[in-house]
C-alpha positions in Angstrom: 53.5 95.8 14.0 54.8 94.8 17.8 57.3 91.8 16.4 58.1 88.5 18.5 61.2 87.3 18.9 60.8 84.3 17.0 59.9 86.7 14.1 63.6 87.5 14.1 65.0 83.6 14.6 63.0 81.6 13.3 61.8 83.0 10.2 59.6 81.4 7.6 60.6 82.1 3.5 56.2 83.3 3.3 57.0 85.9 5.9 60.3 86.6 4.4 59.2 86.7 1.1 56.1 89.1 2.2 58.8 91.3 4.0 60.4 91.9 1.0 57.6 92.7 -1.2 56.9 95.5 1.6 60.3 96.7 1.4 60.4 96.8 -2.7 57.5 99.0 -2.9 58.2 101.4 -0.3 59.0 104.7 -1.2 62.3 106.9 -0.1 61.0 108.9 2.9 60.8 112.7 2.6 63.1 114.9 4.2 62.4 115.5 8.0 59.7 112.5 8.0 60.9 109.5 10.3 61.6 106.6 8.8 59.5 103.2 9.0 60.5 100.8 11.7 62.9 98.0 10.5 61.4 94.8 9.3 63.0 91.6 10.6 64.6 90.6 7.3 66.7 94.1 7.3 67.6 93.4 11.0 69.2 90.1 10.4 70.8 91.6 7.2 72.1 94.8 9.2 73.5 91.7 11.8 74.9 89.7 9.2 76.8 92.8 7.7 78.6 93.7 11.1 81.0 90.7 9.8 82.0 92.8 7.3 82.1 96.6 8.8 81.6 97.8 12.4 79.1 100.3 13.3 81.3 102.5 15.0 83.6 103.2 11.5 80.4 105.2 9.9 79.0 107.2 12.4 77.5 110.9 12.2 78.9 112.9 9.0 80.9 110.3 7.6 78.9 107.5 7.4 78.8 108.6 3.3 82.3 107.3 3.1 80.8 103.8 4.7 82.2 100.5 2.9 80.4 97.9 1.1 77.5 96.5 2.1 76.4 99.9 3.9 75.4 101.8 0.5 73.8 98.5 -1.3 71.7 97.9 1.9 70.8 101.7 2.0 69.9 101.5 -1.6 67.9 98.1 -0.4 66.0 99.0 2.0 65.1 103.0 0.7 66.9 104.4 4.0 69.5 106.7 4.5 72.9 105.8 4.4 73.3 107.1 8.1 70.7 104.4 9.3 72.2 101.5 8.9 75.4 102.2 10.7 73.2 103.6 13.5 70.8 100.3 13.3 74.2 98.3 13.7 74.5 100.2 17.0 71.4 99.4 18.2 72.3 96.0 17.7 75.4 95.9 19.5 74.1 98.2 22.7 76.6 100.8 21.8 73.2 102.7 21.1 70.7 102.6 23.6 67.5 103.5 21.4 67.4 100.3 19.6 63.6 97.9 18.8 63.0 95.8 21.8 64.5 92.7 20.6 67.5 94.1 18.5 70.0 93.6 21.3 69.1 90.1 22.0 68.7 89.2 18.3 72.5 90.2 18.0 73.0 88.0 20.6 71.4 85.1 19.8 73.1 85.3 16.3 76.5 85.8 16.4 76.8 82.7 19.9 75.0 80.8 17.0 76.8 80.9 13.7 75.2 77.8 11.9 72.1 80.0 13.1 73.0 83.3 10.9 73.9 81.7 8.1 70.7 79.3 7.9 68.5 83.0 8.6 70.8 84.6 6.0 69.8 81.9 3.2 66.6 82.2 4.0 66.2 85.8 3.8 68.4 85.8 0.6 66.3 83.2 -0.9 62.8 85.4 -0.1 64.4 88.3 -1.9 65.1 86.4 -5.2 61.8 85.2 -4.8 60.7 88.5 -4.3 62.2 89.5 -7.6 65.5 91.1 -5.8 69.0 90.3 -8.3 71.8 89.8 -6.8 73.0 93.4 -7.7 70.0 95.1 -5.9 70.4 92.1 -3.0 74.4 91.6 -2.7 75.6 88.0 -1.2 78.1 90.1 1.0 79.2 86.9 3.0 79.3 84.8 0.1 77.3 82.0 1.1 74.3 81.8 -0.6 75.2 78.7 -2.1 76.3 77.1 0.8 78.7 76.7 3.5 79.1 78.6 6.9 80.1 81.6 8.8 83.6 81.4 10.1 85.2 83.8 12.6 88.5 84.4 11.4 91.5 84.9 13.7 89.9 83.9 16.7 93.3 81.6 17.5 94.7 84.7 19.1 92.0 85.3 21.9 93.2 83.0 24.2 91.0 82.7 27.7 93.9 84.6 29.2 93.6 87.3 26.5 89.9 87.3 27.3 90.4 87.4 31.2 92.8 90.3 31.3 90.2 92.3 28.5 87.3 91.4 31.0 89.3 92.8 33.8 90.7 96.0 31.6 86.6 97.0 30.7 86.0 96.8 34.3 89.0 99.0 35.5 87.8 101.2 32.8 84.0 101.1 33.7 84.7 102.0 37.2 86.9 104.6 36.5 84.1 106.6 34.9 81.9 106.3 38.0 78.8 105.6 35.8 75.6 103.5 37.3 76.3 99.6 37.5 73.4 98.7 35.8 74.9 100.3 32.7 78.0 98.0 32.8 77.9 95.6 29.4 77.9 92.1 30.2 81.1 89.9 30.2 78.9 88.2 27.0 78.7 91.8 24.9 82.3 92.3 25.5 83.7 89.1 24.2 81.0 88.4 21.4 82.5 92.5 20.1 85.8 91.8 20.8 85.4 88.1 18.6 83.5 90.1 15.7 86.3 92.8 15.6 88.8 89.8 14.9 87.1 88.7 12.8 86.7 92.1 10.5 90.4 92.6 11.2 91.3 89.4 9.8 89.3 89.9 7.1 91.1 93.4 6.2 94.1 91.7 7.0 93.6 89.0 4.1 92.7 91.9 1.9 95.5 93.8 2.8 98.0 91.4 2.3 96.7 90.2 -1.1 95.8 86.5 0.6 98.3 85.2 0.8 101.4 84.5 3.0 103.6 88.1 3.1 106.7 85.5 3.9 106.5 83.1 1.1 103.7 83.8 -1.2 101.7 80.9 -0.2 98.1 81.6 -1.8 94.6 79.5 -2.4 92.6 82.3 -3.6 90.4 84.7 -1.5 88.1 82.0 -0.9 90.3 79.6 0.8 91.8 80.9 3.8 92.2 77.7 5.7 95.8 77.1 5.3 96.2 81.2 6.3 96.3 83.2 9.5 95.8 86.8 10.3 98.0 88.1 13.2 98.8 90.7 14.7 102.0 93.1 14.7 101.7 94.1 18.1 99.9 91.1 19.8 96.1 91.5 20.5 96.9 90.5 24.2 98.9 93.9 24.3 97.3 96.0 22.3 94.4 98.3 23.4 91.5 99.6 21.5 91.9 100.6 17.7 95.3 99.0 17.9 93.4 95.6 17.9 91.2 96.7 14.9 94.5 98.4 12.6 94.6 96.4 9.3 98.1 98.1 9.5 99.2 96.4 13.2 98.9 92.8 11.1 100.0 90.6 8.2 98.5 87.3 6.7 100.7 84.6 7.0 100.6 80.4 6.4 101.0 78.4 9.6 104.5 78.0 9.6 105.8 81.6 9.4 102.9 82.6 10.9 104.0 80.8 14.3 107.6 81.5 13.5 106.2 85.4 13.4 104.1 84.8 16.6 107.2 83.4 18.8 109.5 85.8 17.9 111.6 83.5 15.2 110.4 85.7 12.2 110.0 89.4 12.4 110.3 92.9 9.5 112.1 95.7 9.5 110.3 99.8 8.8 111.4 99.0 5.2 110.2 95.3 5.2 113.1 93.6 4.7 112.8 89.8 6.7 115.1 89.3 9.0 115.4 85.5 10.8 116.1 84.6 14.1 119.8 82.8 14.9 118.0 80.3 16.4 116.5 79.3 13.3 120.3 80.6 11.1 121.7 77.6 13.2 119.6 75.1 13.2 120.6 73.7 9.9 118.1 70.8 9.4 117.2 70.7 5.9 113.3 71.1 6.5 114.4 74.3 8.4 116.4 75.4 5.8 113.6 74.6 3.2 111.2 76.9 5.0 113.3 79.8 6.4 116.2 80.1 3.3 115.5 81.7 -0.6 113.5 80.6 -2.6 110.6 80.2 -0.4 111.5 82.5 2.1 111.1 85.9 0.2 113.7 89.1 0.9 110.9 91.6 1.3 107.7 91.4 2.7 105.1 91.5 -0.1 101.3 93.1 1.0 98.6 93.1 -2.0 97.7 95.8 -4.5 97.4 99.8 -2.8 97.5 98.0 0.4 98.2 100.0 3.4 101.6 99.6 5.0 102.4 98.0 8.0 102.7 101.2 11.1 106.5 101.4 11.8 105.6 101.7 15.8 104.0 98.2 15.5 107.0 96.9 13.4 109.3 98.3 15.7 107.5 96.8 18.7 107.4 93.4 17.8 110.9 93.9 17.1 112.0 95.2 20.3 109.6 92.8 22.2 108.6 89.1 20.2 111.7 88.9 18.2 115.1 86.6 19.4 117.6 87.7 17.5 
């Protein structure tokens, strides 16, 4: 079937529903047989799940080591695992042999986030209608229920940040001598580099057990309002997988996490806290609340097996943020 565009945003719960039907009684293609094109439902779910994992993580041989939702949506939709990191590239344009409309569907999506989650309801709501659990048909963004899609950390891409990114792709893109018409626009650029934030922030907040790694400060995983994820090394000066390293950042509340941005906070390699003498002398009694024992904890403290912070970024914002 030759699908519309509005088949992909504006999608009815009777079509959805009818999707899904299709999808539960399809049978697991045979080895060396191509397999069915996607159906809109699995294109906005594949979308929707770039929030949580990037594409480019899973590709080739190890997509089998892919991370939740790859291997529930590959048990989902009766496709190989290697297909839906692959479908994910096709969305994004790092794979130029996508469906006609799965660039601009991606798009249109994540420039509308009030959008994605109303489409992601909906096609959540045809699947239990269609007889799907939640086991078979995971809630991987957690808001079947209600609420929206936030992009977390966005705070630190500034419009500078973004201007001197736009102008490194370019130097980059030029340097390779390839065809301009294969440049990505200014939009793909920022609307990756805004997704890979927010997955970063999101592994950051796992990371660091979600809460503050200066004080303890915690909600619960599904309160990170009063939290930040920031980089080590500053996303204005890192470059490429720097800026997506759960290790190169640390979840913090919004006082020690701006104390930590401006150089008044900072770690050591063994993750003892060491404070600025700006902040030593300033011996106002709110200062001292915040930045003396009790609150203010010896050691950082990360979550459960989490991975530790790299000692070059440490070291970095050491030598470079910090005012001793």
């Amino acid at each position: 079937m030759r699908w519309a565009l509005s088949d992909y945003l504006a999608m009815t719960p009777v079509a959805v529903e009818s999707q899904w039907r299709s999808i539960r009684d399809r049978r697991e293609p045979a080895d060396g047989v191509d397999q069915v094109d996607y159906l809109p439902v699995e294109t906005l779910l594949c979308a929707a799940a770039m929030l949580v994992v990037g594409a480019r993580s899973y590709g080739g041989s190890s997509a089998g080591r892919a991370a939740s939702p790859v291997p529930e949506l590959s048990r989902l939709f009766r496709r190989t695992i290697r297909s839906i990191p692959n479908k994910m590239a096709n969305l994004d344009g790092s794979r130029p042999k996508g469906a006609r409309h799965d660039h601009a569907v991606w798009l249109a999506l994540h420039a509308d986030q009030p959008r994605l989650a109303h489409l992601y309801r909906v096609v959540l709501a045809g699947g239990r209608a269609a007889g799907l659990s939640p086991d078979a048909l995971p809630d991987f963004l957690g808001i079947e229920g209600g609420g929206e899609v936030h992009l977390l950390g966005q705070e630190e891409i500034s419009e500078g940040a973004i201007e001197a990114l736009l102008k490194s792709e370019l130097d980059s893109f030029l340097a390779t001598g390839a065809a301009a018409d294969t440049r990505p626009t200014d939009r793909d650029i920022i609307t990756k580099a805004r997704i890979g934030q927010h997955r970063f922030a999101r592994g950051v907040m796992d990371n660091c057990g979600h809460q503050c790694v200066f004080c303890g400060f915690r909600l619960g995983e599904a309160q990170t309002a009063l939290l930040r994820a920031s980089h080590i090394k500053p996303w204005r000066d890192s470059v490429g997988a720097e800026r997506l390293d759960v290790r190169n950042g640390v979840a913090a509340c919004p006082t020690h996490d701006a104390a930590f941005d401006i150089g008044l906070l900072t770690f050591d390699a063994d993750l003892r806290i060491r404070v600025s003498g700006r902040l030593l002398r300033a011996r106002h009694q709110a200062v001292r609340t915040q930045f003396d024992p009790p609150i203010l904890r010896e050691r950082v403290e990360l979550g459960p097996r989490a991975a530790i912070p790299r000692i070059d970024y440490v070291r970095w914002h050491g030598l470079q943020v910090f005012v001793d």
